[in-house]
N, C-alpha and C positions, 0 to 999 in steps of 0.2 A: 373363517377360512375353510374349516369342514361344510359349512352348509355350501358355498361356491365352487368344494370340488364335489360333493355331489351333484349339484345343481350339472354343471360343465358333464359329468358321466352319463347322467340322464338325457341330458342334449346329446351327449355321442349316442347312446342306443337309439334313441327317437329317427334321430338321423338315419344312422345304419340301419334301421325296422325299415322305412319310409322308403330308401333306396332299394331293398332287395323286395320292397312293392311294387313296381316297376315294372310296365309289362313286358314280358321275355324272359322275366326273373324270379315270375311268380314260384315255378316247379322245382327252383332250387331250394328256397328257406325250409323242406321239409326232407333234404336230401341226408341220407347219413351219413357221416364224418366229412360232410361239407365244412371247409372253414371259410369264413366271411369275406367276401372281398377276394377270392379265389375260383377260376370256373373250374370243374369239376374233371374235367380233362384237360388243362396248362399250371403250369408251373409260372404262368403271367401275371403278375398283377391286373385286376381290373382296371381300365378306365375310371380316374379322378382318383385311386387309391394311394396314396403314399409309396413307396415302397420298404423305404425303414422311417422308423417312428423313434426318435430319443426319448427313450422314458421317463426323460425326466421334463425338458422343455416342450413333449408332444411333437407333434407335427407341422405347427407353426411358429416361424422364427422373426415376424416381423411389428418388431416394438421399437421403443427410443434406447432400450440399452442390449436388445439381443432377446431371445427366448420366447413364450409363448406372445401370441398376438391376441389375446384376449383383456391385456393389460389395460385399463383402466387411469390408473394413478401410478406417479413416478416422485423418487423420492432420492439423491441422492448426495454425499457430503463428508467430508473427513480434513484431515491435515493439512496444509499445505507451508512449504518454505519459501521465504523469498528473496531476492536482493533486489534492492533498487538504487536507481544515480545517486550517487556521493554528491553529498552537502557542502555545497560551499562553502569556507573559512573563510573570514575578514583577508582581506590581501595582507597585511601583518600584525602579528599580537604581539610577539614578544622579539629583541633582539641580545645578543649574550656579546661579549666583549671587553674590551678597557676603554676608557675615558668616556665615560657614562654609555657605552653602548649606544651612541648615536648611529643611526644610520647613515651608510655611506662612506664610516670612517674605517683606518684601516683595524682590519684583525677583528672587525664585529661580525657576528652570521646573525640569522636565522634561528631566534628560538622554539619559536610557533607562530603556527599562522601561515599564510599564503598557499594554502594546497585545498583540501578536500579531507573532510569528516567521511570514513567509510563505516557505516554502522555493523558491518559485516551482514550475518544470515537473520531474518525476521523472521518471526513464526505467526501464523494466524490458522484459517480454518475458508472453505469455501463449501455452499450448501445451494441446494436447489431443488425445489418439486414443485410439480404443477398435477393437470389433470384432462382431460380432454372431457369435451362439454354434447360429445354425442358418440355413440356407439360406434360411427365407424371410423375414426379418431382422423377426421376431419380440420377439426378447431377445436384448441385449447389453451387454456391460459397457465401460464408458467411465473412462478418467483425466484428470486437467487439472492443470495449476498458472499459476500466474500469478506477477508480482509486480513492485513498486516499487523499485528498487534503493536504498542508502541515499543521502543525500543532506544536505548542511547547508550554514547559513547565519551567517554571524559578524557581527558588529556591537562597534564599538567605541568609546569618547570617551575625549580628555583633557582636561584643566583649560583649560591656554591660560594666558588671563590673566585667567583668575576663579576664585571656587574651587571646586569640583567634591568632594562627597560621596555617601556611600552612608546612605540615612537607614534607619531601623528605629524601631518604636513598644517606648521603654525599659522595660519593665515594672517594674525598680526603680525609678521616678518616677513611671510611669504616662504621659508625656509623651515628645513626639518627639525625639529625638537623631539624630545622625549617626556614621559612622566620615569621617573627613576624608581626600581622596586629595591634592588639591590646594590647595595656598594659596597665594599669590605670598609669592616671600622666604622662606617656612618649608619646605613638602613640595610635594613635584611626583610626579603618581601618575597611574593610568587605570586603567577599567575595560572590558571585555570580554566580551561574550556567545556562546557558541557553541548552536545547535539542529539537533540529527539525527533522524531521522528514516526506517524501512524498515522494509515488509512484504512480506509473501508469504504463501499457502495454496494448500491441494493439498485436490482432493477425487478422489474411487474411489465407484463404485458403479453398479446395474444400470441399461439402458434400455431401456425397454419401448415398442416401437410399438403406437401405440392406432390411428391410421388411415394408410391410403398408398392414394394415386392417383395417375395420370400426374401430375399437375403440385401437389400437397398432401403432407405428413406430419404426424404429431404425434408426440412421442413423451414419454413419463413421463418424471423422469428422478430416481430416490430415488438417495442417498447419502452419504458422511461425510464430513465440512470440519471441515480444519484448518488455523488462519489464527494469523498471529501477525506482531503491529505493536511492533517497537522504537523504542525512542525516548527522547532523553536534551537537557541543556538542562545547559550550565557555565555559570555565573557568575567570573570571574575577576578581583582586582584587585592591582595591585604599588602601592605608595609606597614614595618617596626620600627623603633628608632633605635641605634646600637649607642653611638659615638654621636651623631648628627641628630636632627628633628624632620619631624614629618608635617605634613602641612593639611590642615581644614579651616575651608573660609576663608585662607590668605594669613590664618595663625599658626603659628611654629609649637609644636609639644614636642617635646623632650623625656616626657616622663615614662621610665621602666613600664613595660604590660600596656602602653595603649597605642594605637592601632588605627590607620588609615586604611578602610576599603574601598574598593570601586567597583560597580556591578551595573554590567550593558546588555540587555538580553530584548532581543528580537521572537516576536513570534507571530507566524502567517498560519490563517487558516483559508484552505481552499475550497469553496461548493460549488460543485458543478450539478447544475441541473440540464437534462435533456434529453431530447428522443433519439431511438437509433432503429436500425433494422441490420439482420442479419442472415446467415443461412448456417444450417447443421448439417451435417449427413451422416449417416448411420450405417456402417458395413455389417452386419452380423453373418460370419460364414459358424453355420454351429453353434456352441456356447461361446466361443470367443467372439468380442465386439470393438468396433474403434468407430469413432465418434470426433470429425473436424469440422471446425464451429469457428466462424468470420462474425465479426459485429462492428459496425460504426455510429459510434452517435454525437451528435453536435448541439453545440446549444452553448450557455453561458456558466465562466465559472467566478463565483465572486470571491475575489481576493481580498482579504482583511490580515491587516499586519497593525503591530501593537506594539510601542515599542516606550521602556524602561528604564532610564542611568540615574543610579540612584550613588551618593557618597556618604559614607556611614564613619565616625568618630568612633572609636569605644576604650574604655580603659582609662580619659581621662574624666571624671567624675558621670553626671547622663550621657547615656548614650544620645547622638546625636546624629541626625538625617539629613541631608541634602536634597534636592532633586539636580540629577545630571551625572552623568557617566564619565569613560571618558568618548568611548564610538557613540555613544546616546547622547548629546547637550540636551541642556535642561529645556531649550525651546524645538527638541524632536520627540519630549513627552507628551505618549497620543496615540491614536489610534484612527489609523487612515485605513479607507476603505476605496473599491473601484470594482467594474465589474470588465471581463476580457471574454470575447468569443471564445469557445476552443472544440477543438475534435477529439475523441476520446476512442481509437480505437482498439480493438482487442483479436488475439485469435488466440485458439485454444485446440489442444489435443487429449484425447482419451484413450487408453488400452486397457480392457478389461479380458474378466472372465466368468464367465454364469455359473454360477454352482447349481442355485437351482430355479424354477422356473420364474422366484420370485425375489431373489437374491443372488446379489454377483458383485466383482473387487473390481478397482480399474487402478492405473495409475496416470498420470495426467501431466503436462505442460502450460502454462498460458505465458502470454507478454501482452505486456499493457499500456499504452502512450496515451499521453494527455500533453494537452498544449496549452501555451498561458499560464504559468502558476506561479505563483510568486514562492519564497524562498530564502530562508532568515538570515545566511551570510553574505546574502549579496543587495539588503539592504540598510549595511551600518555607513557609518560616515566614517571618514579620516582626513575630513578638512576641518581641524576644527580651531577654534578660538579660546587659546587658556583662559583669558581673562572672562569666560563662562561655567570654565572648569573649580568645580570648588576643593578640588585636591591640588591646585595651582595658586602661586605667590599671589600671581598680579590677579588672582578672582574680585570679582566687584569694581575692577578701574578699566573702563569701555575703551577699548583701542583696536584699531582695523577691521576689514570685513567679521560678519558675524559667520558662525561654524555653518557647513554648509547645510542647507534644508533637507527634507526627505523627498528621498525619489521612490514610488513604488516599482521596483524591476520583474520583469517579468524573463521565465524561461520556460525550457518544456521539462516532464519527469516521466520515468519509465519503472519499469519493475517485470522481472523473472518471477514465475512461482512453480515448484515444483510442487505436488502432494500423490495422495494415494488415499483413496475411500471404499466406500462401500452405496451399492444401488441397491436399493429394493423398489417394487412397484408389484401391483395386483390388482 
């Protein structure tokens, strides 16, 4: 950094020598108490001279984040928070009421279920530098990534002193049923939600300045994005036997300490590959800078959902595993994939401030929309077939339609980010 601001001084005197060689200018550079850049009878500045000089940023202001124009490479990145669209819930998990909590009867509600997982604020981080690939920053190539780090949210109930079930539409009757967690006097149970949530993408590619003045830029900005939103959603529940028995395989246990679970867990991951192009613009009046930045890019995102119901025994001698849920049957074990066009656009704002010609703070906005993404509570089932269910009497005796198949649903997702970093560039 010493050798490039000497280097930069030496180019100033060279310069200034060179100008007051000039003919008409000769009989001044030996004049006394001549000052540079001053004719010797006006209080004028010369022609082409500045008039004030920031000491600190020089004389020129026209870079990607404000400050001297001899900047070379840019480098900038720090915190960001975020929120994004609430996560679907199954249409219902849980219901609370008397005589078994059936839905639809009277004095049952709503235990859980039917709304929206709000994971509340996500924290990650957003980075970017590039560099221009000729001196008079023409064209250059730029990198970035961003991202949300994972994050989740749990929600839980138990019975108490009502009864508390998991309801599903029976399709061997055609009519509503339940699995029953809690009863008073017979089973004592609860159910349990978990929703995660995390993304990130990285884009690479060229930037082209289209215009630069003291205090304006614009520049193009074509490239390739790749973005990718995880995300999963467990349903979870155990019952006990108190007074009554619990049921695995279509067998009844009774005995103190053992335990019927059921566990349904969905999880999509999305990858979006594609190109986009965009535009920046750069105000810098002074050290203060702001920076608004448009980008679209299109292409395809492949959805992969994977899905898990598993019924677990414990407490009566080996522990014991099923395959099948009770939103997961044992024939939606698997892992299905597709691939869905989508557009992926983004804009973004910056307000900084230069401290010095090589360093400076900003703070920042983006929103972010993606289209096509699949979404783990809006692909469970609630058609299902007890006699699939191995937490169910009638398990292993085939009667009526089977539980319904998997559909892969798609929707769109968005996200706010707020942060605040720091630029450097030289």
């Amino acid at each position: 950094m010493v050798s490039r601001a000497v280097g930069a001084a030496a180019l100033f005197v060279l310069a200034a020598s060179s100008a007051f060689a000039q003919p008409g200018m000769g009989g001044m550079t030996g004049m006394t108490g001549f000052e540079p850049g001053m004719p010797a009878d006006s209080g004028v500045p010369a022609p082409g001279v500045p008039a004030s000089v920031d000491p600190i940023l020089g004389s020129g202001s026209s870079s990607l984040f404000g400050g001297s124009g001899f900047s070379r490479f840019w480098f900038d990145g720090g915190y960001q928070a975020g929120y994004i669209r609430n996560v679907a819930t199954p249409s219902l998990i849980a219901t609370r009421g008397g005589a078994f909590a059936v839905r639809g009867t009277p004095g049952t509600s709503v235990a859980l279920g039917g709304g929206e997982a709000d994971l509340g604020v996500l924290h990650g981080g957003r980075f970017r530098g590039g560099f221009w690939l000729d001196s008079n920053r023409a064209f250059g190539l730029e990198a970035s990534v961003f991202f949300l780090a994972e994050q989740s949210e749990t929600i839980g109930v138990s019975g108490g002193g009502a009864a508390l079930s998991r309801p599903f539409f029976d399709t061997s009757i055609q009519a509503q049923n339940v699995r029953i967690l809690n009863l008073p006097g017979q089973v004592a149970g609860s159910v349990t939600t978990e929703t995660r949530s995390l993304f990130w993408a990285a884009d690479l590619g060229p930037v082209i300045r289209v215009i630069e003045t003291e205090m304006l830029t614009l520049d193009q900005l074509l490239y390739f994005r790749y973005a990718t939103l995880e995300e999963s959603q467990t349903v979870s529940d155990s019952v006990s036997p108190i007074g009554g028995a619990i049921t695995f395989r279509g067998q009844a246990f009774r005995g103190a300490g053992s335990a019927v679970s059921v566990r349904d867990q969905a999880a999509v991951i999305n990858r979006f590959y594609g190109g986009g192009a965009g535009l920046r613009l750069g105000i810098t009046p002074g050290r203060f800078f702001a920076n608004v930045e448009g980008k679209l890019a299109v292409g395809s995102t492949r959805q992969s959902l994977r899905l898990e119901g598993t019924t677990t025994l414990t407490g009566a001698g080996d522990t014991q595993t099923a395959n099948g849920g009770l939103l997961v049957p044992a024939t939606s074990n698997g892992t299905f994939a597709r691939n869905e066009f989508s557009f992926l656009p983004e804009v973004g704002v910056k307000l900084g401030f230069q401290i010095t010609q090589n360093i400076g703070v900003y703070a920042g906005y983006n929103f972010l929309y993606m289209t096509n993404v699949g979404r783990p509570g809006e692909n469970f089932t609630n058609n299902i077939n007890p006699t699939q269910l191995p937490s169910s009497q009638n398990f292993g005796v085939p009667f009526g339609p089977n539980s319904a198949p998997v559909r892969l649903n798609s929707t769109d997702f968005w996200m706010h980010t707020v942060g605040v970093g720091l630029n450097i560039k030289y």
